[in-house]
LUMLOVEX-228062 format. One record per residue (C-alpha): x negated, y, z; residue in three letters; residue number from 1. Coordinates in pm, 1 decimal. Each point is the difference from the previous one (the first is absolute). Layout:
<atoms>
        X        Y        Z resn resi
        X        Y        Z  ala  NUM
...
</atoms>
This chain:
<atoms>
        X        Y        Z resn resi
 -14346.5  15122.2  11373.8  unk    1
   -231.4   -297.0     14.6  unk    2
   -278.2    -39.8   -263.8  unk    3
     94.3   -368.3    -70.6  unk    4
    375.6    122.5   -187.4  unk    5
    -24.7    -46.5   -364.1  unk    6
   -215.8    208.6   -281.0  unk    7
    277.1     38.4   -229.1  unk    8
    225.9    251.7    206.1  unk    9
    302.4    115.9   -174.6  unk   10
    -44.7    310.6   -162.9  unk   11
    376.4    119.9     38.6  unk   12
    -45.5    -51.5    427.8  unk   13
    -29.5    292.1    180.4  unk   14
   -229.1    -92.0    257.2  unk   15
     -3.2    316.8    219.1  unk   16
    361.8   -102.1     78.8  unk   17
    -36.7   -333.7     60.1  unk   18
   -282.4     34.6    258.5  unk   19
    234.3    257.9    174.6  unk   20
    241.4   -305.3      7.1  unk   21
   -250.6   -216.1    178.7  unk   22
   -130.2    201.2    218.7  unk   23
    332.6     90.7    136.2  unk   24
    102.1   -353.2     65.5  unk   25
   -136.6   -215.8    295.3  unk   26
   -301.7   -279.0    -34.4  unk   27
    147.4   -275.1     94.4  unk   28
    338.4     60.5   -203.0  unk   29
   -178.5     65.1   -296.1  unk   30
   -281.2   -307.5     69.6  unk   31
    315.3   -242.9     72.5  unk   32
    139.8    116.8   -343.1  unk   33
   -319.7    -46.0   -163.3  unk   34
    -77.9   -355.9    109.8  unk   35
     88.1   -153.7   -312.5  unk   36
    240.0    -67.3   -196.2  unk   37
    430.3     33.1    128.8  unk   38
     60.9   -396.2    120.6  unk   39
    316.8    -72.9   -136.5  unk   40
    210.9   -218.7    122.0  unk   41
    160.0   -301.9   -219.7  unk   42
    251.6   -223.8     47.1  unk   43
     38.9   -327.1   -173.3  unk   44
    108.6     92.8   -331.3  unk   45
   -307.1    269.8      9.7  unk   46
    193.8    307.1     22.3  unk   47
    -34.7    231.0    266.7  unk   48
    297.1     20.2    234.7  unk   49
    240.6    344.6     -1.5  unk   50
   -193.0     96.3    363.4  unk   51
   -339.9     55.3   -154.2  unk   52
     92.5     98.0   -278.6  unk   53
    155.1    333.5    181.0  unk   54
   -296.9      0.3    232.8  unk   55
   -232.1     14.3   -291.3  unk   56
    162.7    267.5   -196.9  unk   57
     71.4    221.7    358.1  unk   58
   -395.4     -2.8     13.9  unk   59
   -132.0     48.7   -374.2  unk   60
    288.9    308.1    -36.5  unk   61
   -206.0    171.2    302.1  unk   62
   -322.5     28.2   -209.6  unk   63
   -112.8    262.6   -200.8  unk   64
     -6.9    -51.3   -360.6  unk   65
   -385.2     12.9      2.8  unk   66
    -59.2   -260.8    250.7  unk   67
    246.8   -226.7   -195.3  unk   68
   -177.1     52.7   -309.8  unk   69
   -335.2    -30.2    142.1  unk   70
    105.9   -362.3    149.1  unk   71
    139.3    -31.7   -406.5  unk   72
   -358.0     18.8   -116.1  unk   73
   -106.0   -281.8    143.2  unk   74
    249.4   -205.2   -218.0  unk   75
    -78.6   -160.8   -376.5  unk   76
    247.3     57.2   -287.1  unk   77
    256.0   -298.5     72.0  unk   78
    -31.6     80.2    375.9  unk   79
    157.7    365.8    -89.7  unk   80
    207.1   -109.1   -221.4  unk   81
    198.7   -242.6    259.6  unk   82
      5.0    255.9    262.3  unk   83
    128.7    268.2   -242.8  unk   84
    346.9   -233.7     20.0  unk   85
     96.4     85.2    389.4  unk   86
    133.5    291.5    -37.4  unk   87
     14.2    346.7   -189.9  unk   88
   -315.0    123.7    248.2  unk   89
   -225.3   -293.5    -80.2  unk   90
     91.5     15.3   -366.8  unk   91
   -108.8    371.1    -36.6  unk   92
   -264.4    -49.0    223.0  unk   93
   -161.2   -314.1   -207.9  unk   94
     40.8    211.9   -316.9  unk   95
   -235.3    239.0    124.0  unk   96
   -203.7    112.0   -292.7  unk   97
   -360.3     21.8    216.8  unk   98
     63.1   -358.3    112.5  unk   99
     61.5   -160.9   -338.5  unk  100
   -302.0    209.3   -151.8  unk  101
   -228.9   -179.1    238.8  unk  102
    166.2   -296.7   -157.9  unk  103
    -45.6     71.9   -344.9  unk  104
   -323.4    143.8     73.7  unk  105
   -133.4   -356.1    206.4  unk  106
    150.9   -234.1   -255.1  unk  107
   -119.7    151.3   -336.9  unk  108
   -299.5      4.9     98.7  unk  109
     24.7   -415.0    113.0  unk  110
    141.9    -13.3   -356.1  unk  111
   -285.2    205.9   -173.5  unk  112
    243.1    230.4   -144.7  unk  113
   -118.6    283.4   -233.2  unk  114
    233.3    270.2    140.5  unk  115
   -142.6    -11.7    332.4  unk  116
   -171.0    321.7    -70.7  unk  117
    342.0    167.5   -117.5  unk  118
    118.0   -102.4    295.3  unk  119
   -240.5    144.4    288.7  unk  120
     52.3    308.4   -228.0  unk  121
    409.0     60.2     60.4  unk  122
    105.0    162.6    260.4  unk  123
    279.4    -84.7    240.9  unk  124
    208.7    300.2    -15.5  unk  125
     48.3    -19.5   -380.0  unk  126
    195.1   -315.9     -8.7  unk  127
    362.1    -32.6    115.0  unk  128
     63.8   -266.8    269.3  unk  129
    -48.4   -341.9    -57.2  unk  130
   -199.4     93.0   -294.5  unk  131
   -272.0   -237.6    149.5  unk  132
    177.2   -260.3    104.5  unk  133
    180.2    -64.1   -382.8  unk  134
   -340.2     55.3   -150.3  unk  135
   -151.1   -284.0    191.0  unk  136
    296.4   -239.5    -23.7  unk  137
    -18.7     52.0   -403.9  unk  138
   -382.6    -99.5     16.0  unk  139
     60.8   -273.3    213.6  unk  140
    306.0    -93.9   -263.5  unk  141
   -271.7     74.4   -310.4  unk  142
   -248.5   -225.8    149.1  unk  143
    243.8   -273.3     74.8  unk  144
    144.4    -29.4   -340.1  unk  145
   -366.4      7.8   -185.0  unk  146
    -82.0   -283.5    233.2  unk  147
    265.2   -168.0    -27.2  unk  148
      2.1     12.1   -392.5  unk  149
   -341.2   -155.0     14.1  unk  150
    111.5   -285.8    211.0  unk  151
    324.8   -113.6   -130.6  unk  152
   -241.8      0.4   -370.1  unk  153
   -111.9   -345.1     97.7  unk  154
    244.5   -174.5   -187.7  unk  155
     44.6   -403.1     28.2  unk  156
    -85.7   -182.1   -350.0  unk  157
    220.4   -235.6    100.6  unk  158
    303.5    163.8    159.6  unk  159
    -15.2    362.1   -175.7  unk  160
     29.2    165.6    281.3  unk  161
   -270.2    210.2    250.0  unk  162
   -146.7   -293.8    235.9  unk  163
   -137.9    284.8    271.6  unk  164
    417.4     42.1    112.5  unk  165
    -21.6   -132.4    326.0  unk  166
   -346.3    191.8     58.9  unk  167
    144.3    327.9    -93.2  unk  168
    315.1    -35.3    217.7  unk  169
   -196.0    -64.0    310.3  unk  170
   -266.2    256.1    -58.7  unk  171
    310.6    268.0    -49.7  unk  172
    151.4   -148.9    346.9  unk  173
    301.3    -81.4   -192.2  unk  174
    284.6   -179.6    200.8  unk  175
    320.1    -87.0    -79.8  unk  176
    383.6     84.5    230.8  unk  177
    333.0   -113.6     -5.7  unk  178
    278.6    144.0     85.7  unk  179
    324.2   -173.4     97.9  unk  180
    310.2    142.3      5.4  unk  181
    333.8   -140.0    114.5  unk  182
    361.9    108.6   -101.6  unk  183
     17.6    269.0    313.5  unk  184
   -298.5    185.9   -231.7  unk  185
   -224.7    -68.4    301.4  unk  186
   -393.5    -43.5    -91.3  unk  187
   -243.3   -188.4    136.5  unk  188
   -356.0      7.7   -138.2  unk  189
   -248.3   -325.6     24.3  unk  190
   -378.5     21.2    -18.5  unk  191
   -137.4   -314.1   -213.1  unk  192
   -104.2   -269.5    212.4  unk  193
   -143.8   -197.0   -295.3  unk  194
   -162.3     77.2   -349.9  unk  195
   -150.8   -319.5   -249.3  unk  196
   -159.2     87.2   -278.7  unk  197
    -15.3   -303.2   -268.3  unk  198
   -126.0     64.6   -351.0  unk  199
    245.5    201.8   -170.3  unk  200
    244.0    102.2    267.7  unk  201
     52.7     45.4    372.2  unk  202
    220.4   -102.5    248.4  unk  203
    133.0    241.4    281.4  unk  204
    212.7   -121.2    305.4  unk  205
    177.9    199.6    278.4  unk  206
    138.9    -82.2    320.9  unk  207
    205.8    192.7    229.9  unk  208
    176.4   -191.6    279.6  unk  209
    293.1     95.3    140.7  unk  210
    -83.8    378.8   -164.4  unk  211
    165.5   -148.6   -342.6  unk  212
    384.3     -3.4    -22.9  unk  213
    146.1   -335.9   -136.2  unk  214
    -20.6   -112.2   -317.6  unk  215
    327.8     78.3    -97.7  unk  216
     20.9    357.1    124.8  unk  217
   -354.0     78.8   -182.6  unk  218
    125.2    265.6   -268.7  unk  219
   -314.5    107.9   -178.3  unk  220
   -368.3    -96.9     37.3  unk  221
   -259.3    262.3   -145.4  unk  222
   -365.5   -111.3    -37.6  unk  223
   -269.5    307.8     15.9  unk  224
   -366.9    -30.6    -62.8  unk  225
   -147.6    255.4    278.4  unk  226
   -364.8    133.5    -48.1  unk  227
   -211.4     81.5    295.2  unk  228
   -338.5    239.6     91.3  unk  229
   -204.9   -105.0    231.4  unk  230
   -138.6    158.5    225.2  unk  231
   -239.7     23.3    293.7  unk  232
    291.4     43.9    298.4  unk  233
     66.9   -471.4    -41.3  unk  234
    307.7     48.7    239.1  unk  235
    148.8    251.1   -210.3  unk  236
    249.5   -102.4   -248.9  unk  237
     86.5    262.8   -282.4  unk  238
    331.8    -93.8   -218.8  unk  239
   -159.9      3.4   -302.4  unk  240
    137.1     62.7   -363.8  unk  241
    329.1   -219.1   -105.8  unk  242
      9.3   -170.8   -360.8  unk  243
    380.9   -128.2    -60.3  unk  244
    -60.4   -321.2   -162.6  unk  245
    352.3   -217.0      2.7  unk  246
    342.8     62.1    158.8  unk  247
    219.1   -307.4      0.6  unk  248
    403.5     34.1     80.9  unk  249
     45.4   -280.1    184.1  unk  250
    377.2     30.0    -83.1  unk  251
    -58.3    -38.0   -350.1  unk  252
   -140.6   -363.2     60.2  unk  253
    188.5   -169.6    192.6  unk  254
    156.2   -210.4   -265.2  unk  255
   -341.4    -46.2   -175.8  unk  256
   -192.7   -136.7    321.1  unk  257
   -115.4   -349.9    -16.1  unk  258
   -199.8   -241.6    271.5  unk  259
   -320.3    -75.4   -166.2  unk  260
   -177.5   -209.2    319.4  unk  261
     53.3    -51.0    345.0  unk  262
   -156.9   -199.7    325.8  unk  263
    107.5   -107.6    314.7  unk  264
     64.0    364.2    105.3  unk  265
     -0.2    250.3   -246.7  unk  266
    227.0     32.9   -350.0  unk  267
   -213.5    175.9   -273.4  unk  268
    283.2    210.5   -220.4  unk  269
   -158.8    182.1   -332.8  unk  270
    191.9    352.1    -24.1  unk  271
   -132.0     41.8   -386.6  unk  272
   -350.3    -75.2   -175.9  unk  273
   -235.0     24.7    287.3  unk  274
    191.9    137.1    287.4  unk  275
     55.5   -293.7    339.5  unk  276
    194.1     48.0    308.3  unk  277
    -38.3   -324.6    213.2  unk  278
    263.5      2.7    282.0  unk  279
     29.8   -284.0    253.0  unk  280
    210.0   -282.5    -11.4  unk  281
    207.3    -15.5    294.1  unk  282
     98.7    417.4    -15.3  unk  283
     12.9    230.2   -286.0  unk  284
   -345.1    252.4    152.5  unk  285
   -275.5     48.6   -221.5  unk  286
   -296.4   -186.1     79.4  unk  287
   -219.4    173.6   -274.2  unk  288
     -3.9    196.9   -334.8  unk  289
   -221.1    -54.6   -268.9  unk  290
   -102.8    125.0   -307.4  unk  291
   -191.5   -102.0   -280.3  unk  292
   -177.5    268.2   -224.0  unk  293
   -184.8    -34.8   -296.9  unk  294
   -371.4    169.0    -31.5  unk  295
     98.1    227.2   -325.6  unk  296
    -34.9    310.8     76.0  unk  297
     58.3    -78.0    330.2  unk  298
   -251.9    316.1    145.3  unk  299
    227.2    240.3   -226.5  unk  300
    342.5    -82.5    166.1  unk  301
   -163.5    -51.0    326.0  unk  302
   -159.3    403.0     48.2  unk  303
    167.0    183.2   -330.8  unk  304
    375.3     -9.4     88.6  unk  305
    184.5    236.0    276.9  unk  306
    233.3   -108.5    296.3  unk  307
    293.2     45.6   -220.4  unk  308
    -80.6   -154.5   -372.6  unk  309
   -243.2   -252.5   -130.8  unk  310
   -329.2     56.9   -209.2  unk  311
     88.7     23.6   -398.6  unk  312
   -282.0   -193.2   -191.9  unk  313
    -64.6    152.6   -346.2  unk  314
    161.0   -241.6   -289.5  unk  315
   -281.5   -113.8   -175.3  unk  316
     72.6   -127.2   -343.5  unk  317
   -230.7   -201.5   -277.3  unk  318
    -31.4    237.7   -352.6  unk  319
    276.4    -77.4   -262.2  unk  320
    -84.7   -301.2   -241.2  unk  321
    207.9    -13.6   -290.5  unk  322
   -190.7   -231.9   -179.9  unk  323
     -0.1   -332.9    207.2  unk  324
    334.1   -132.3    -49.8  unk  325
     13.4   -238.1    344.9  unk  326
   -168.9    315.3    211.7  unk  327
      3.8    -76.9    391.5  unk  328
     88.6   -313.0    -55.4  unk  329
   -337.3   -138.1     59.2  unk  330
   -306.8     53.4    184.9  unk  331
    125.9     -0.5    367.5  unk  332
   -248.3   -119.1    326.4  unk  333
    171.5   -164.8    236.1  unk  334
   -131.6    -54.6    349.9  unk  335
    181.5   -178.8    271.7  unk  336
    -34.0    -65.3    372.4  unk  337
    181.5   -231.6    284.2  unk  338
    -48.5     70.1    326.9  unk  339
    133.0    106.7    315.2  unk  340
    -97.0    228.0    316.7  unk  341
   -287.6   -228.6     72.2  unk  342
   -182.9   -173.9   -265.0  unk  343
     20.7     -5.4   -413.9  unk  344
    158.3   -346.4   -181.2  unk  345
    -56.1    138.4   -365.1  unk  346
   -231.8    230.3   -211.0  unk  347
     33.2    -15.4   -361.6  unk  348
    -60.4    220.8   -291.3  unk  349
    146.4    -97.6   -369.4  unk  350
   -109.9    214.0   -281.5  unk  351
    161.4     15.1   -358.9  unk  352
    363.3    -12.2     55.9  unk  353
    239.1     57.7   -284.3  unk  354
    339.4    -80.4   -136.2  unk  355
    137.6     32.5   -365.0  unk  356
    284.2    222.0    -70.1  unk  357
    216.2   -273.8    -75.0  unk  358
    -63.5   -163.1    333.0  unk  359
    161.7    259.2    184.8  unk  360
    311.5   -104.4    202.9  unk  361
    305.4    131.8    182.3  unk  362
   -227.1    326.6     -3.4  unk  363
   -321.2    -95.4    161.0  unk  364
   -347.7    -85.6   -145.0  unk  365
   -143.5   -369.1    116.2  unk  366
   -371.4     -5.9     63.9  unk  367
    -87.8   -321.2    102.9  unk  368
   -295.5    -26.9    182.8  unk  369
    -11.8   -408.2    154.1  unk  370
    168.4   -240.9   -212.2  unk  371
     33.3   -426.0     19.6  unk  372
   -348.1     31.6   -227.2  unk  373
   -204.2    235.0    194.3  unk  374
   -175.3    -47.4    290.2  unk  375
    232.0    -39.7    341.4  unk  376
   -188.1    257.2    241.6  unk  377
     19.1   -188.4    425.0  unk  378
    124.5    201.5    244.0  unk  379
   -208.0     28.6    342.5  unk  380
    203.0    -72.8    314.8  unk  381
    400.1     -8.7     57.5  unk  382
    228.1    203.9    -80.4  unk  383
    103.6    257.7    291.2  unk  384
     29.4    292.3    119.9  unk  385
   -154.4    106.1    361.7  unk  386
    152.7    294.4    188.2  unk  387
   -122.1    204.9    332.2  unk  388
    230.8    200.6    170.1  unk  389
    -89.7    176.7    384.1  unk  390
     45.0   -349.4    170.4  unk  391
     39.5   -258.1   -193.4  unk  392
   -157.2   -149.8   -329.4  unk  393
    111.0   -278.9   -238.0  unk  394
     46.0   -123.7   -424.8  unk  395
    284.8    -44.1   -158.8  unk  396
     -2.4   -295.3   -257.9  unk  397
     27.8     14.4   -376.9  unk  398
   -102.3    355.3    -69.9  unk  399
   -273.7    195.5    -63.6  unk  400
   -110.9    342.6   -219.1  unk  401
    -30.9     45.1   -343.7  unk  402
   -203.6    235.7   -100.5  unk  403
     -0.9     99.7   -402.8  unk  404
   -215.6    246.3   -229.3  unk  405
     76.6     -9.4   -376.4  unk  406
   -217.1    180.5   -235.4  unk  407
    101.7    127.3   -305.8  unk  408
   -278.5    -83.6   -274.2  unk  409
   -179.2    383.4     79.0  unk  410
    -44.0   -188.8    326.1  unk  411
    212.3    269.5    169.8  unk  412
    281.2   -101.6    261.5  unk  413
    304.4    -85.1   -143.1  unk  414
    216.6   -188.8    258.7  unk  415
   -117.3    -24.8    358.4  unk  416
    196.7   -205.9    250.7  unk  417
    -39.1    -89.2    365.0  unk  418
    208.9   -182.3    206.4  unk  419
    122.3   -326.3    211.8  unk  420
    152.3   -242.4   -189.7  unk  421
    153.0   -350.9    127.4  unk  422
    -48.8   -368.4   -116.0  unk  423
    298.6   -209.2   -117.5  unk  424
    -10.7   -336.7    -43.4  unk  425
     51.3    -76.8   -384.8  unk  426
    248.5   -190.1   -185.2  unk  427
   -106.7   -111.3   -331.7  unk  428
   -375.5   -203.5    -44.8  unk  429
   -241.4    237.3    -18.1  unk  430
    -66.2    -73.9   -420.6  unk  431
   -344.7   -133.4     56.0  unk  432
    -96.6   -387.7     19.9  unk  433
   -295.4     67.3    178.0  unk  434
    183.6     66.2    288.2  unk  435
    306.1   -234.1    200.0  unk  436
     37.0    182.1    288.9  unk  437
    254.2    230.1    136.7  unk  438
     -5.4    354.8   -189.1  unk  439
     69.5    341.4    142.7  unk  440
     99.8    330.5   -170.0  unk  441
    -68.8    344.4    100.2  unk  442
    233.4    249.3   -160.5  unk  443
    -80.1    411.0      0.8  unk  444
    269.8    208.2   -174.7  unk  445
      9.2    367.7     18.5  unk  446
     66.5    274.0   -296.2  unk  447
   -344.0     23.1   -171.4  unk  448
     -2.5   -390.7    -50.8  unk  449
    -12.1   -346.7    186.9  unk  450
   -225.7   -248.2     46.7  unk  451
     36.4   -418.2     27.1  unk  452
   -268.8   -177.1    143.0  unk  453
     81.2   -395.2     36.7  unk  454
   -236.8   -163.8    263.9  unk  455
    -67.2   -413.4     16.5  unk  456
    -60.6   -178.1    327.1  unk  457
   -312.3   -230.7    -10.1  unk  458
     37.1   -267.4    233.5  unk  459
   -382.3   -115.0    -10.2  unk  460
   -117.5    347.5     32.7  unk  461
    226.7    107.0    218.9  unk  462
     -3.3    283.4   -150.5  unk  463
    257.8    226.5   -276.4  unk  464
   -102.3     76.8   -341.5  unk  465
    178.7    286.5   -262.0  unk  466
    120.0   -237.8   -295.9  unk  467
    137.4    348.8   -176.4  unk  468
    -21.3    355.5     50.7  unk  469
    242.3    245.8   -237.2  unk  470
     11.5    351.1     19.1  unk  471
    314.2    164.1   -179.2  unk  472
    -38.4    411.3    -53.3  unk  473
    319.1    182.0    -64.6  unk  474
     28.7     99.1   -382.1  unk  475
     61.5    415.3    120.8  unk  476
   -259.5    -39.0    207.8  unk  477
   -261.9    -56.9   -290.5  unk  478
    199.3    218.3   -265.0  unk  479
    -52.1    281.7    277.0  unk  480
   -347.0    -35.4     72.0  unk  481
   -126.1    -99.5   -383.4  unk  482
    295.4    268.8   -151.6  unk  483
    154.5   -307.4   -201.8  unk  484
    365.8   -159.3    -93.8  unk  485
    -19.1   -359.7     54.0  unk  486
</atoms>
């Protein structure tokens, strides 16, 4: 064997027999195997086509199991654990136990662990297969969640919530996929094409072409976040781990579908609270899907769920107060942002919201946070909504995203919304002298509450300003969270 092969030879390898196996074949079949890595062949869609695939396999099944797993070795931990999903060969192969104690053995040692020692002192023949393997997968696990605790601990004084989110997600290689599905239960899956962070939520958009079935054969769409290694091997793509996060029946909401925006070419129609589908105007295809996701706990129900059911947050609930007699009626943090996939129109945090028990009304709580005697916040730019899909690009008129984080007075989250929401032209004056110009009103509604924001066109400026901004919290809502009967 030549002296330049690797110092860490597996211990499990019988070597006798695998120089018998090289000496037996020819030089220059063995050197033309050995050139470098197998070339395989991609098509457009990068998957390799049926012919190599059967090529590839014919040649790997004619190795011995000792050559395969010496070629292994040279492979990190995600690299193995993408190959391990060809076939039943590969995946015992990868799970060899002398491979993945190299691994454990490398990495500890990169992460200063204090086992290191108990770990040069095991040996391999008194651990059952794939012993390795789940021991270095629950480190890596272990060392993800302690970091992870440590940055989501930042926490925003001004919207309660951690304000490393966005860091996080990209350092864990978190994506996001959609899957359509029409009414023949076929499924396509779409890669994200686009991701805008903004503040307190992010926006996600999907296109797929001609790969997406109509809009009115679409049956369900299911939104999973998908959490990838990397690894040294750039072409290689491993699946990753699948985090449920929504599943909408399209069926369901047909009747409850409304047109929020639209442009020259595209109609923007709002499924529910933060779900789009824009389709084009002259044909019923889907130009794009989008969704609108608010940051709380966004990292939990992005890597903590399965393929098949969502991540459960823990119900976190204030201590009993028997004493004051208007408890979680006051105290609340509200911050507030307009924008859209581009830019932000509106930041704005209000502190020291209340309402008096006998100000409660057709079983919500008003908290008004901009009234005719406050100050009347501008907004920066118009009011629209850009879109991208694979060819073309445009922004629909008189819509935009609302993002919403209301604190109760623990400054803990109490209602979080994201989502698009569309701007009518009003029909009463807008209840302040200071302004004579047209008024708008934007109108959320969804169980937890609703919010009315009225908006006043100034002609000078150019420019819109929020006359009034009302946030109404269902009555169960707070009696659940603050264990009370109001």
């Amino acid at each position: 064997m030549k002296t330049g092969k690797k110092e860490h030879l597996l211990d499990s390898v019988d070597f006798t027999t695998l120089d018998t196996h090289l000496t037996k074949r020819k030089p220059s079949a063995w050197s033309a195997r050995r050139r470098g890595p197998l070339n395989v062949r991609r098509d457009g869609n990068s998957e390799m086509t049926a012919r190599t695939m059967r090529g590839a396999d014919c040649h790997l099944q004619r190795l011995p199991s000792e050559i395969l797993t010496e070629i292994l070795s040279y492979l990190d931990a995600a690299a193995l654990l993408s190959i391990s999903y060809v076939n039943k060969l590969f995946y015992q192969l990868a799970s060899d136990n002398a491979l993945w104690r190299m691994i454990c053995i490398s990495e500890f040692q990169k992460w200063k662990r204090k086992c290191i020692v108990e770990l040069l002192q095991m040996r391999l023949q008194e651990r059952a297969s794939g012993y390795w393997k789940r021991l270095f997968f629950e480190a890596v696990v272990k060392r993800d969640t302690n970091k992870l605790k440590r940055n989501l601990g930042h926490i925003d004084c001004y919207t309660g919530l951690p304000s490393r989110t966005e860091r996080v997600l990209r350092n864990l290689h978190v994506t996001w996929e959609l899957t359509v599905s029409d009414d023949t239960g076929n499924e396509v899956t779409l890669e994200l094409i686009r991701s805008e962070f903004c503040d307190t939520s992010v926006c996600l958009s999907w296109s797929g072409g001609s790969r997406l079935p109509s809009y009115q054969h679409i049956s369900t769409l299911q939104l999973h976040g998908v959490s990838r290694m990397t690894h040294s091997c750039s072409h290689l793509k491993n699946p990753g781990e699948r985090s449920l996060m929504s599943k909408v029946d399209m069926q369901a909401l047909t009747q409850s579908t409304q047109v929020i925006g639209q442009d020259r070419l595209v109609k923007l129609k709002l499924l529910q609270p933060g779900i789009i589908i824009g389709t084009w105007k002259d044909q019923r295809t889907v130009a794009f899907i989008m969704f609108t996701l608010h940051v709380h706990r966004l990292v939990e129900r992005s890597i903590q769920g399965s393929s098949f059911c969502p991540h459960m947050a823990p119900e976190v609930r204030p201590a009993f107060d028997d004493i004051d007699p208007e408890y979680g009626l006051h105290g609340y943090q509200l911050h507030i942002v307009l924008h859209n996939t581009i830019c932000k129109l509106m930041s704005r945090s209000f502190g020291r919201l209340s309402c008096h028990r006998g100000q409660i009304r057709d079983g919500l709580i008003q908290l008004t946070a901009i009234s005719r005697t406050s100050s009347h916040p501008p907004l920066s730019g118009s009011i629209t909504l850009p879109w991208k899909c694979e060819a073309l690009q445009g922004s629909a008129e008189n819509c935009c995203i609302m993002s919403l984080t209301l604190l109760d007075e623990f400054k803990n989250p109490f209602w979080c919304v994201s989502s698009p929401v569309s701007v009518e032209l009003g029909k009463t004056s807008s209840g302040s002298f200071d302004y004579d110009g047209e008024h708008f009103l934007i109108h959320y509604l969804d169980a937890d509450g609703q919010v009315k924001m009225t908006l006043a066109w100034v002609e000078e400026q150019k420019q819109f300003v929020v006359v009034s901004l009302v946030v109404h919290v269902s009555v169960s809502k707070v009696n659940k969270h603050f264990s009370r009967d109001y």
